[in-house]
N, C-alpha and C positions, 0 to 999 in steps of 0.2 A: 586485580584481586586473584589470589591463586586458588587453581580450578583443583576441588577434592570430592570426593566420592565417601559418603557415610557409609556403615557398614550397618548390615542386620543381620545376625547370624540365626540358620536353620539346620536343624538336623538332617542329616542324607541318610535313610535308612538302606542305601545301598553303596560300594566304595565308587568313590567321582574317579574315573580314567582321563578326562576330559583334561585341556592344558588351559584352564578356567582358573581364577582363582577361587582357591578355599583353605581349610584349617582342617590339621591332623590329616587321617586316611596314611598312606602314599606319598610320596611326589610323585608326581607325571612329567618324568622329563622329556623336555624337546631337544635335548644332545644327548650323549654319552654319560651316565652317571659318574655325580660326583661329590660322596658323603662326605661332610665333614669329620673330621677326626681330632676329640679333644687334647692339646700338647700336651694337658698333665697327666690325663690317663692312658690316652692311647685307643680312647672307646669310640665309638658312633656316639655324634651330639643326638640332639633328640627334636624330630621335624618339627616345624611348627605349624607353618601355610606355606602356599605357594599366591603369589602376588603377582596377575598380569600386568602388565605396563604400558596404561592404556596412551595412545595416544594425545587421545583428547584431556588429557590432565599433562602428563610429562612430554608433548611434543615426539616428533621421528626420533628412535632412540635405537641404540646397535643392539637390546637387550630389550627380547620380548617378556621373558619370563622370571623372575626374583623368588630366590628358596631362603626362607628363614631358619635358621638350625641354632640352637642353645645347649652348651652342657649339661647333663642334669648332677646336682648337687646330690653327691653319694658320701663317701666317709671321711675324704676331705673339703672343706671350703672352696668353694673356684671362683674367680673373679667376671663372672659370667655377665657383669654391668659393663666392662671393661673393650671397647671397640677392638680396639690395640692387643688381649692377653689370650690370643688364641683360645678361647672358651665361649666365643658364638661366631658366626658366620652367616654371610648375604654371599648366596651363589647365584650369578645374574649368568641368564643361558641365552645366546651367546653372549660371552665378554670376554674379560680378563684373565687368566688364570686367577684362583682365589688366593688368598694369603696365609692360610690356615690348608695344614695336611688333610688330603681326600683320599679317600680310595673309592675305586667304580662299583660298588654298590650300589643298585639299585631299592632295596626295603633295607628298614631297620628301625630305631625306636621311634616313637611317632607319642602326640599329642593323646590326654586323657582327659577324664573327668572322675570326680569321687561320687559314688553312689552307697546311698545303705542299705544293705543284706538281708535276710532273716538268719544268716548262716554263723557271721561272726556281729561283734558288738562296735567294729571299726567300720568307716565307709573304704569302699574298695575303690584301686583305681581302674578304670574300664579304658578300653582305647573310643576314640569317637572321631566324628568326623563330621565338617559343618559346612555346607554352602553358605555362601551371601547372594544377603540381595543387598543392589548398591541405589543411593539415594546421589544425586548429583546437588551437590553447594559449594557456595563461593566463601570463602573465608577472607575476614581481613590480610593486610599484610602485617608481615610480624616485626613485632614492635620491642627492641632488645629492652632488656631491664633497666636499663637508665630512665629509658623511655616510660617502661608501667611506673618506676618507682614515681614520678610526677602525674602520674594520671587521678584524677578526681575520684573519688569510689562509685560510683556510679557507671562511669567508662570503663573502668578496670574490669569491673564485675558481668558488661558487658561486649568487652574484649574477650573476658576470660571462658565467659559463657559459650564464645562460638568460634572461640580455636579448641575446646574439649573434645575428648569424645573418641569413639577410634575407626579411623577414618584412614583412605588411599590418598594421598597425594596432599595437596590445604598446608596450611601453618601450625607448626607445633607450640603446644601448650608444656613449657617445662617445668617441673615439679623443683627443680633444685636451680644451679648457674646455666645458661644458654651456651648451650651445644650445637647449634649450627653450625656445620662444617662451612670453611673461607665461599667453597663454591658445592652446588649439587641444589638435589632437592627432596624434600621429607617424602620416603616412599610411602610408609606405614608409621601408624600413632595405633598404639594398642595398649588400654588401662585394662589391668589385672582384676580390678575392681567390678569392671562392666562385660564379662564376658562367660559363657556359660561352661569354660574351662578350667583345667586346672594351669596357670602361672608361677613360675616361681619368680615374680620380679621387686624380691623384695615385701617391705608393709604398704600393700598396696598400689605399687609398683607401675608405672608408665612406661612400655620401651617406645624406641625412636627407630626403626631403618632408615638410612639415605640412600641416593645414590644418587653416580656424578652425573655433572648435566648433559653428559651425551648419553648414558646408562648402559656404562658397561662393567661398572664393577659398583658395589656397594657396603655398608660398612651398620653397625647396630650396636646398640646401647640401649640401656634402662637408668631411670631414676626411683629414688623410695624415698618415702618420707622418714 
């Protein structure tokens, strides 16, 4: 059964420097900075966490550290669901060189949340920043769609109940066709739905990080209904 770690997210009411994992703030790099840069604009994507790579879920791996970076959708569309269209990035420190243009940048745009004002009639976006706390469980193993389409409703419902959710490491629950890469394994599950941020992944949107079974490079996608 593969080993995942549930997420709870808490506000930091100070910036995390720590090479922990968390959401928004910084990254804390453990090499030489390395932002990603979206192909269409040319801009800084926008952080999203930083994901350590524990052993005790993903085994000895060349990649302590996993950065999630997403384009933000400005005045053109981007395909930012798209693993492959240079418009998000998984920077795993050490690893690979990443596939998507960097430059060494250390700060730049980072995860928010919308709050309401007394000032204007709009909620504003604020920057923020969350620790976890992690909860350890085992999830089934995953069961491609051929597989749920024949399951009784009752299994389904309780397959489906406990690969949900957004969690480190475990089996992903996918919203649309099964995206499993041939080899690797699910680093991060994060529903849009269930999180005290702002998301852009879509109506209600699910993304996916992987990364390969040794962890040294990684790759991300979202699903929406």
């Amino acid at each position: 059964m593969p080993r995942a770690y549930a997420l709870s997210f808490k506000p930091s009411a100070a910036p995390i420097r720590e090479p922990v994992t968390k959401f928004g703030g910084q990254p804390t790099w453990i090499q030489p900075p390395q932002w990603p840069i979206s192909l269409r604009t040319g801009e800084q994507m926008t952080f999203i966490c930083q994901i350590v790579i524990y052993p005790e879920v993903f085994g000895q791996c060349v990649g302590k550290m996993a950065y999630l970076f997403i384009s933000e959708q400005g005045s053109q569309a981007l395909p930012t669901w798209d693993a492959d269209a240079g418009e998000n990035a998984v920077i795993v420190q050490p690893g690979h060189p990443p596939k998507v243009p960097v430059k060494p940048l250390a700060n730049g745009p980072s995860l928010y949340e919308f709050a309401e004002t007394l000032e204007t009639a709009l909620p504003q976006a604020n920057p923020c920043e969350y620790a976890v706390d992690l909860i350890r469980q085992s999830d089934p193993d995953f069961l491609n769609e051929s597989q749920r389409l024949i399951m009784d409703e009752p299994n389904f419902a309780l397959y489906s109940k406990a690969v949900e959710g957004n969690k480190i490491g475990g089996t992903p629950s996918f919203l649309q066709e099964d995206a499993l890469p041939p080899s690797g394994h699910l680093l991060l599950q994060l529903d849009s739905a269930q999180v005290p941020f702002s998301l852009n992944f879509g109506d209600c949107g699910v993304g996916y990080a992987f990364i390969s079974p040794d962890g040294s490079m990684g790759k991300f996608l979202f699903q929406s209904y």
